[in-house]
RODO-2510 file (C-alpha; in nm, 4 decimals, decimal comma):
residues 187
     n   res          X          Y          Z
     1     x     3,5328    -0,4266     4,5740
     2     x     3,3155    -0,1612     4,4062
     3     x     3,5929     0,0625     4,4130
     4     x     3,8373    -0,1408     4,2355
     5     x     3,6003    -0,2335     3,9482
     6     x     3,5512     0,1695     3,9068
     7     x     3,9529     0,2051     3,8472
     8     x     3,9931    -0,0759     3,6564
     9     x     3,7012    -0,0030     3,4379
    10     x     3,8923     0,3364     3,3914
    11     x     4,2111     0,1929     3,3215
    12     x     4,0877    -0,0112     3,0837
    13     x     3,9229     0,2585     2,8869
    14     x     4,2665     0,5385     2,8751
    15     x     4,4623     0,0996     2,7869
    16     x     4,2278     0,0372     2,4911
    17     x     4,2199     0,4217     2,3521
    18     x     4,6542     0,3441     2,3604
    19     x     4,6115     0,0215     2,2101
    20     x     4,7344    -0,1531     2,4644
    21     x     4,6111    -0,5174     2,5279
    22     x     4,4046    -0,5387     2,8991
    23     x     4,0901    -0,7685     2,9158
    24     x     3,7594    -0,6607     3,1223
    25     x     3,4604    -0,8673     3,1102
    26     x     3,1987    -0,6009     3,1103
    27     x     2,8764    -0,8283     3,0828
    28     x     2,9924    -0,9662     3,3974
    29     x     3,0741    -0,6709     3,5514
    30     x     2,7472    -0,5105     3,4646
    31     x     2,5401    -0,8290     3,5971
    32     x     2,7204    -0,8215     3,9335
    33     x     2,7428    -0,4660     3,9811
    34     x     2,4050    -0,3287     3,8330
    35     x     2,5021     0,0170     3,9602
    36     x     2,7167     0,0476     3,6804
    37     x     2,3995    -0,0059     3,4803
    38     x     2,1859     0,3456     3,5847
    39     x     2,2965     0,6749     3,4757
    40     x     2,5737     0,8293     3,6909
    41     x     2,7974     1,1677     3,7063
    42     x     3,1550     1,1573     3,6933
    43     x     3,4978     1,3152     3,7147
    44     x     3,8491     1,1101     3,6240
    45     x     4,1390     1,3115     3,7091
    46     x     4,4968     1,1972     3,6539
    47     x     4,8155     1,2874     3,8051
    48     x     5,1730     1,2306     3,6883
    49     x     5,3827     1,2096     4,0355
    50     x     5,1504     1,4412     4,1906
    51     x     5,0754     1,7073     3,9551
    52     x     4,7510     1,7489     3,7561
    53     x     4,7413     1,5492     3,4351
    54     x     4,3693     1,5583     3,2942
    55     x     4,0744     1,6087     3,4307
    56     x     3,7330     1,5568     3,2871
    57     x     3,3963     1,4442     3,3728
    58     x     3,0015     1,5144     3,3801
    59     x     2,8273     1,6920     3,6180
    60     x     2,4711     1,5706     3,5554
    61     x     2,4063     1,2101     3,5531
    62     x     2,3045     1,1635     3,1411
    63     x     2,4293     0,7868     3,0537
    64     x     2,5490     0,4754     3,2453
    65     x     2,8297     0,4488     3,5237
    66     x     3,0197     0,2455     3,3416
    67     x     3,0100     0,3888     2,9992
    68     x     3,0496     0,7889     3,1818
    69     x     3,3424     0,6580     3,3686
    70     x     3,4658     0,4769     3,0656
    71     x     3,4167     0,8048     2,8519
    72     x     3,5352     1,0460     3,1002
    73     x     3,8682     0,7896     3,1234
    74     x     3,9593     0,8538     2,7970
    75     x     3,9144     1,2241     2,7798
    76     x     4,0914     1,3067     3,0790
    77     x     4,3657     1,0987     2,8677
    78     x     4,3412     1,2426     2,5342
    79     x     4,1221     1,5646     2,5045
    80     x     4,2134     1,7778     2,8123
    81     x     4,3013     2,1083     2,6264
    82     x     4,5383     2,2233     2,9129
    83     x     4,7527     1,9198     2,8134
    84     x     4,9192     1,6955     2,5646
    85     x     4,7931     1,3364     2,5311
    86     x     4,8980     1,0683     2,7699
    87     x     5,1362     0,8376     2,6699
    88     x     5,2401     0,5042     2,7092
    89     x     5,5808     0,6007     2,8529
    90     x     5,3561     0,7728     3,1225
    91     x     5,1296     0,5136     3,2369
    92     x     5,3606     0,4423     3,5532
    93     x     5,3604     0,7591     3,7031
    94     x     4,9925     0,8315     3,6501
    95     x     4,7631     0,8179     3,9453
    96     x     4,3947     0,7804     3,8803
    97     x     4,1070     0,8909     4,0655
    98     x     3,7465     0,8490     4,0234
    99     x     3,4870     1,1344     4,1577
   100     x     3,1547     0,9891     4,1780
   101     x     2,9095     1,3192     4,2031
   102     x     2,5756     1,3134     4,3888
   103     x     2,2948     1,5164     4,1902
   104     x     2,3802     1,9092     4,2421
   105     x     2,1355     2,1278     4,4524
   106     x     2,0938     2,5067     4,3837
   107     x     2,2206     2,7083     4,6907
   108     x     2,0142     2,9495     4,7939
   109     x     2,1925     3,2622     4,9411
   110     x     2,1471     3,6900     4,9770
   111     x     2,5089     3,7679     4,9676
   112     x     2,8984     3,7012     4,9836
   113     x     2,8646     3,6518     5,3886
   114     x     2,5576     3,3862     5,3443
   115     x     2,7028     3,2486     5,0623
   116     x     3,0385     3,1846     5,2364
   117     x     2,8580     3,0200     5,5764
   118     x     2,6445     2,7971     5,3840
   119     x     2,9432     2,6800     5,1786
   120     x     3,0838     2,3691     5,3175
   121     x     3,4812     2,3317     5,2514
   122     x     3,6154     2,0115     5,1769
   123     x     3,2859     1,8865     5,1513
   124     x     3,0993     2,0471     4,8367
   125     x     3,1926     2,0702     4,4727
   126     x     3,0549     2,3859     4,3475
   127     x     2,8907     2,4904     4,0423
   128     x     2,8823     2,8498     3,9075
   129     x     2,6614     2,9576     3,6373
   130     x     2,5560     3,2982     3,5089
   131     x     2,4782     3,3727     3,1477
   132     x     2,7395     3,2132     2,9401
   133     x     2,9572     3,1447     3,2199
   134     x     2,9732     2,8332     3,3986
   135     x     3,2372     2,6318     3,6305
   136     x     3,2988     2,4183     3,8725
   137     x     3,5248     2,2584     4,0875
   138     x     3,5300     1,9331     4,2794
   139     x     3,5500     1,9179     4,6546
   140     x     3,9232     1,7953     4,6377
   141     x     3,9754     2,1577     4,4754
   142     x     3,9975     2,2841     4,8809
   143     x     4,3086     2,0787     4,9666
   144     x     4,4921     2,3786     4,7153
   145     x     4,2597     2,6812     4,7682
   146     x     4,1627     2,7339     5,1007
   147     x     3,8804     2,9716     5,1844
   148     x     3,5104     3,0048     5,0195
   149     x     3,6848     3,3563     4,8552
   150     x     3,9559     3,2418     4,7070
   151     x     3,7445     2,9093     4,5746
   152     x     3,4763     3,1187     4,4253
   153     x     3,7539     3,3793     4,2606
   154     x     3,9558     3,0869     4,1111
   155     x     3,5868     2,9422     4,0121
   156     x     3,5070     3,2684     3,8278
   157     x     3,8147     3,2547     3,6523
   158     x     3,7869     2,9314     3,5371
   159     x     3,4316     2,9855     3,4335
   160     x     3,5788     3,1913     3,1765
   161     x     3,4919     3,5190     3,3988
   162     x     3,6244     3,7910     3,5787
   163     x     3,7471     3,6843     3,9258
   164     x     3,4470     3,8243     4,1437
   165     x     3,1935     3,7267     3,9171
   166     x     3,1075     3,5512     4,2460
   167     x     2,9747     3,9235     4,3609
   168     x     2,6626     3,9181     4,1041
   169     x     2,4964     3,6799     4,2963
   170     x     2,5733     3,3922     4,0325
   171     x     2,3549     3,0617     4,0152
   172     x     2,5541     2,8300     4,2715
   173     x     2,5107     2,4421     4,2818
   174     x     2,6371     2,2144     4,4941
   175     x     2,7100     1,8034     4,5413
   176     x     2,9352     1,5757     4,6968
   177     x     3,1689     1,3092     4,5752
   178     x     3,2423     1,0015     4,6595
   179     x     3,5931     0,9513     4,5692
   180     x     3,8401     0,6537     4,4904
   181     x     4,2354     0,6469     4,3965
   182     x     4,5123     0,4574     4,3040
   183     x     4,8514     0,4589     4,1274
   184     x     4,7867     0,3197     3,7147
   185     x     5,0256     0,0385     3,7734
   186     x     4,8553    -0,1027     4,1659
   187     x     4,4941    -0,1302     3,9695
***
């Protein structure tokens, strides 16, 4: 039940940023699920037939489920620079999923080799940080790039870096999700 609350607390945040008309009762939702009341990390990703649409979230747990979610909802909708804004025409193609993240642990490691063995695919989101770069990607990122090498170079690049940034012996984080999905128009 927890899970559908999550979408449609999502789906009512990218409905009310298009001005479309889509009643919550959030005091209610909040005093029977007071999860949604204690700070929480989030992604919202959204997918028109099956490609990448928006993605956004936080990695560190700063504000409430509910309102993160909520947040996150609307910027995967409206402020993902890779993409135009959704709209309305789109809403029945989108698929929505919810990443809920667990609090990120540094990785300890000595090189490449170590780092690859204690890397756990399909199972850990990473997080890449050194200087002013920083990235990550969600565990679902595996399903496209397969082994830890490829994962860390496409990390790199995405942290704004050069693709074996990974070979400096960056800062590495990682967490799990906990991750729910439907199409727009079954929530």
């Amino acid at each position: 039940m927890l899970d559908r609350i999550l979408l449609q607390v999502a789906k009512y945040a990218i409905l009310q940023h298009l001005h479309i008309e889509y009643k919550i009762d959030k005091a209610s939702i909040l005093r029977t699920y007071q999860y949604l009341s204690r700070n929480g990390a989030s992604f919202v990703t959204l997918q028109y037939d099956s490609s990448l649409r928006g993605c956004i979230g936080s990695i560190i747990a700063r504000r409430p489920l509910f309102e993160d979610i909520y947040e996150n909802a609307i910027a995967a909708a409206s402020k993902d620079p890779r993409f135009a804004p959704v709209t309305k025409e789109e809403l029945n193609h989108l698929t929505l999923e919810i990443s809920l993240l667990s609090n990120p642990q540094p990785l300890q490691y000595r090189d490449f080799n170590d780092l690859a063995d204690k890397i756990k695919p399909h199972k850990d989101g990473l997080i890449l940080s050194l200087g002013q770069y920083q990235g990550t990607f969600l565990p679902q990122v595996w399903e496209q790039l397969k082994t830890p090498k490829e994962f860390l170079e496409h990390l790199s690049y995405k942290a704004g870096a050069n693709p074996t940034i990974y070979q400096e012996h960056p800062e590495i984080y990682t967490y799990q999700v906990d991750a729910i999905k439907d199409r727009f128009d079954n929530i």
